[in-house]
N, C-alpha and C positions, 0 to 999 in steps of 0.2 A: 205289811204286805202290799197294799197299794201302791207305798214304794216303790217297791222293787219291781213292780209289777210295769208302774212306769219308764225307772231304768231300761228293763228291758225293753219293752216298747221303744225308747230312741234308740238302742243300740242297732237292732232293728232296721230303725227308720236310715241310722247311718252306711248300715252295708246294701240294704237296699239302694239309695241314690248312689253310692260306689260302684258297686256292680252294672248297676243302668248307665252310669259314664262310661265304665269298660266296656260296657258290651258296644259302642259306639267310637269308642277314641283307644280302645287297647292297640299299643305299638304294634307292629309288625316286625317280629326277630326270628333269627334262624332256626332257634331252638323249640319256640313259643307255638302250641295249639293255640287254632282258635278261639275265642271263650265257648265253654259249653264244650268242645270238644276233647276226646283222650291224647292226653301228652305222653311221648313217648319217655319211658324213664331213665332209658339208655342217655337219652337229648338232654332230658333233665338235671342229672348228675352231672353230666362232662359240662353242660355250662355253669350250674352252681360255681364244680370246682374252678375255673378258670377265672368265672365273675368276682371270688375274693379276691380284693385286693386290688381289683383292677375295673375299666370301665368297659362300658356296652358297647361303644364306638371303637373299642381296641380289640375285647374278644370276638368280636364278628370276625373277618378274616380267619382267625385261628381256630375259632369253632369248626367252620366249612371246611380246613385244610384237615382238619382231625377228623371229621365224618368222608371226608372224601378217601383221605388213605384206611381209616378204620372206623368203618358201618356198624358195628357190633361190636357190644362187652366183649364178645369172645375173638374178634378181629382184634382188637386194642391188647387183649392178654397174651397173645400167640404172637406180640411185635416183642421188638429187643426193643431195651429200656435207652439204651443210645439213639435209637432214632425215637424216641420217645422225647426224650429228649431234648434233641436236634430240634424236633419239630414244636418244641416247647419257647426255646431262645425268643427274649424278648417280652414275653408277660411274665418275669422271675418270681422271685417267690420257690423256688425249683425243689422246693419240698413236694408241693402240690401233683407237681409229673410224677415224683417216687412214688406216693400215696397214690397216686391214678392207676400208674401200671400196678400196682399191689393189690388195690381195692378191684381192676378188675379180674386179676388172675382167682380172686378168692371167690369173687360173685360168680366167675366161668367156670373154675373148678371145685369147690363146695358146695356152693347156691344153684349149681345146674343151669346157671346163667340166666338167673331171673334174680331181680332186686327187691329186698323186704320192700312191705306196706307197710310199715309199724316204725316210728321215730326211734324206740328202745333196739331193737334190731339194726337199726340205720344206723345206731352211733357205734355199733361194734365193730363196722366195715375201717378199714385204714384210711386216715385223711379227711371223715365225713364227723364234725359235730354236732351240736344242738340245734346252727343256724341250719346246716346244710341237709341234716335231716330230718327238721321242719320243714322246707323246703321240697326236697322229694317228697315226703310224704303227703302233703300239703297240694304240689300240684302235679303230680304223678298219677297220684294213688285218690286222690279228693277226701285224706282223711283230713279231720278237725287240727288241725297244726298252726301254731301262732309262727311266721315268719316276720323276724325282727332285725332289719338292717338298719343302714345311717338314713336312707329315704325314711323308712316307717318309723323308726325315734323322732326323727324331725314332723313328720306328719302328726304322731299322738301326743308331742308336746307340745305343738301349735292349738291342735281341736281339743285337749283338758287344760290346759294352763300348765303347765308343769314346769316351774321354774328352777329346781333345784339343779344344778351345774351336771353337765356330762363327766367323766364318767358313774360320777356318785347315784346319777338318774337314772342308770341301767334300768336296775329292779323293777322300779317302780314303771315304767314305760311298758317293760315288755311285761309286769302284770296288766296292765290296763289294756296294751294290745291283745291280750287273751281275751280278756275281757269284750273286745269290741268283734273278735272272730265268729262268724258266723256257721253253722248248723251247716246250711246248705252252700253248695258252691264254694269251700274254704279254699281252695286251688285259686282260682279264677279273683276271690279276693284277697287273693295274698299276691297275685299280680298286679290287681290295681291298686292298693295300695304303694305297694312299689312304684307304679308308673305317674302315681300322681304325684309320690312326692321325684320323681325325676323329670317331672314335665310341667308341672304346674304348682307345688309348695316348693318351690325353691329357694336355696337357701338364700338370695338375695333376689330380692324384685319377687318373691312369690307372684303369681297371676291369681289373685284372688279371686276378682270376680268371672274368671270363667271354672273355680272351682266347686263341684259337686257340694262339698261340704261346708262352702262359706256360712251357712245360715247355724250350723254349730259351732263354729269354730271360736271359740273364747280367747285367740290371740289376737283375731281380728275384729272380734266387737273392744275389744283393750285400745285396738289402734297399732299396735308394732310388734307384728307379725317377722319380722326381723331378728327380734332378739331372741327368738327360742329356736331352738335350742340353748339353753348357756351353756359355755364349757369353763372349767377349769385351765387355768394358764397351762399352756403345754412348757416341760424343762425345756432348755436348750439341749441339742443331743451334743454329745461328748464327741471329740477327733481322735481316731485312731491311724498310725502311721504303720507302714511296711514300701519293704523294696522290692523290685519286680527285675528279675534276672530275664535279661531278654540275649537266650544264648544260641549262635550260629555258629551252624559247621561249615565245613568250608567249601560243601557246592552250593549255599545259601539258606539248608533249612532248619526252623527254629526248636529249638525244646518244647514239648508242651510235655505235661504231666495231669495225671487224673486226681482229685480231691478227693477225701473219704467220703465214704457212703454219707456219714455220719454229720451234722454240721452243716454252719452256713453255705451255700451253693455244693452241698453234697455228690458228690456223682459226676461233676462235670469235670469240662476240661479247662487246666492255667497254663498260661505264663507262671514256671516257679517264683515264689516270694517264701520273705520272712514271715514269721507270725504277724499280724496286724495289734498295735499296741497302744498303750496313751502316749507315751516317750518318741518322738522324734528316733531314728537309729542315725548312729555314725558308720562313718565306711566299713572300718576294720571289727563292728560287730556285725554288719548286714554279710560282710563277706562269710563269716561261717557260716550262714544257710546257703550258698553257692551249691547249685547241685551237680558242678563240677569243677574242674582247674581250669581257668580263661585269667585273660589279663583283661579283670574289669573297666570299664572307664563309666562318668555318671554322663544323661542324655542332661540337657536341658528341661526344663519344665517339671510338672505334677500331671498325673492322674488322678482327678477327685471323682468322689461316687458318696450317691445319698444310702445310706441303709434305714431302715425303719429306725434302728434306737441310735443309731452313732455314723457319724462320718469318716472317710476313709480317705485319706490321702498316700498317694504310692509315688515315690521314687525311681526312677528306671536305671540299673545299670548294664549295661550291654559287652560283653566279651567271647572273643572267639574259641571255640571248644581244643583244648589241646590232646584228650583223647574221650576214652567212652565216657557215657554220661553215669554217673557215681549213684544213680538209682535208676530203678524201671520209668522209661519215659519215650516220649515219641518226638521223633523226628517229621516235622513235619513242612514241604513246601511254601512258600509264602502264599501262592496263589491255590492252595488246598486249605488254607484255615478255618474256610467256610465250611467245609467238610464236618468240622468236630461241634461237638456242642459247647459253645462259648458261652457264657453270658457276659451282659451287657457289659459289664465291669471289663471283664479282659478285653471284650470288641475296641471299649476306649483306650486300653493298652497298647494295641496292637496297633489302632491307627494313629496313637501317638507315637509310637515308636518308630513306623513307617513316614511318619513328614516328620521326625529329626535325624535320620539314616541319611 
């Protein structure tokens, strides 16, 4: 019993010194109440969703443009999923926007446009998991919610020692994170957490000694503070090929076509191509996905683009439309392309296609 009696007591003693840095050094972001103050859950959610995947210096802008055209769950549900969209381009991932406009049409029209308190509730919504509704819950709602990102794995394997390689160390991290989540204030320390390890446990140079928890921290009485997290050797990711039919009618404007719902960049708008594949294509099989009759010619160069699990390399070939186009598709201006929702992949199509024209 004494045990344990002590454990707790440090754990304790560690959210306390966390909390008294945040209440002092907590960032200032678009979305974030002051500590101690109510956060709006509406703020809370739309940045969760956008912060996966991406960073705080990129969704800033795109937060403010999204609260400035739609203030409210129920402003955001009552927009079309197109300018949803549109106003998505550039933080991809473009599942995330579908799961937004769903998750809020369900909260607006089911929920009566109020968002659960409860992590079990949070995960039925579209697009919201275990992290994200920890997270609303956690600083929304001020329930007890372990929020467990790449900041706070780095932070609880530095302060336990936790050597076992990422991602094998999941588990055990975000047990020990629960473990270390506090009673009171779990909102406000599941920000600082986050903000210490994005400001001061870094993953290179951490600032030791200006952090709160040096005097616990078992990576830094070790001396190499550095090596923890370990990870596992990441695979090389795999190259996948396709061709990009870049096709013009004859007052200059180009094909676009819509993706399914369904799948990678779902919903948006391409430049037609073939399927993306491991095989390099040859002329005379790329031409059977032609989404019409043109007398193709190939441009110069590649299109490359990173994807999370594999690379992409694209081919351009460019031919003038000899009549309608052989599927549902849009004709669109050169200087209206900014119109449609692109992502970044076709943006690099198009401006490759435009300096070899």
């Amino acid at each position: 019993m004494p045990r344990r009696q002590g454990s707790s007591a440090k754990r304790n003693d560690v959210s306390g010194r966390l909390l008294a840095w945040y209440d002092r050094h907590a960032r200032a972001l678009p979305w974030r109440a002051r500590p101690g103050r109510h956060a709006d859950p509406y703020c809370v959610w739309l940045s969760e969703i956008m912060l996966q995947q991406t960073t705080v210096v990129t969704v800033g802008p795109y937060f403010r443009d999204f609260l400035a055209r739609w203030p409210s769950v129920e402003a955001l549900a009552a927009a079309d999923l197109d300018e949803v969209l549109h106003a998505w381009q550039g933080l991809g991932y473009y599942a995330r926007a579908r799961n937004l406009h769903r998750c809020a049409r369900v909260i607006s029209g089911e929920l009566g446009g109020r968002f659960p308190d409860h992590e079990d509730e949070l995960r039925r919504l579209p697009g919201v998991g275990a992290y994200t509704a920890a997270a609303i819950a956690a600083i929304a709602f001020d329930r007890k919610a372990t929020v467990v990102d790449g900041n706070v794995e780095r932070v609880v394997a530095r302060l336990l020692n936790v050597t076992v390689p990422l991602p094998k160390s999941k588990p055990e991290l975000q047990r020990l994170a629960e473990s270390l989540t506090p009673a009171m204030r779990p909102g406000d320390y599941a920000q600082a957490m986050m903000d210490l390890g994005a400001t001061i446990c870094l993953p290179r140079k951490p600032k030791c000694m200006l952090c709160p928890l040096r005097d616990d921290c078992a990576a830094r009485r070790i001396g190499d503070p550095e090596a923890l997290p370990a990870r596992s050797p990441k695979a090389a990711r795999p190259k996948r090929h396709g061709v990009v039919f870049w096709t013009l009618r004859a007052d200059g404007a180009v094909l676009l076509r819509r993706r399914p719902e369904n799948g990678l960049l779902g919903g948006l708008f391409e430049v037609p191509s073939t399927e993306w594949r491991a095989a390099p294509w040859t002329g005379g099989e790329a031409k059977k996905w032609a989404p019409l009759a043109a007398s193709w010619r190939p441009l110069d160069g590649f299109v490359r683009h990173g994807f999370t699990h594999f690379e992409l390399e694209l081919s351009l070939l460019v031919g003038k439309a000899r009549g309608a186009a052989s599927e549902q598709g849009i004709w669109c201006p050169v200087e209206r392309l900014s119109d449609y929702a692109l992502p970044t992949l076709m943006k690099k199509v198009v401006r490759h296609a435009l300096a070899k024209l």
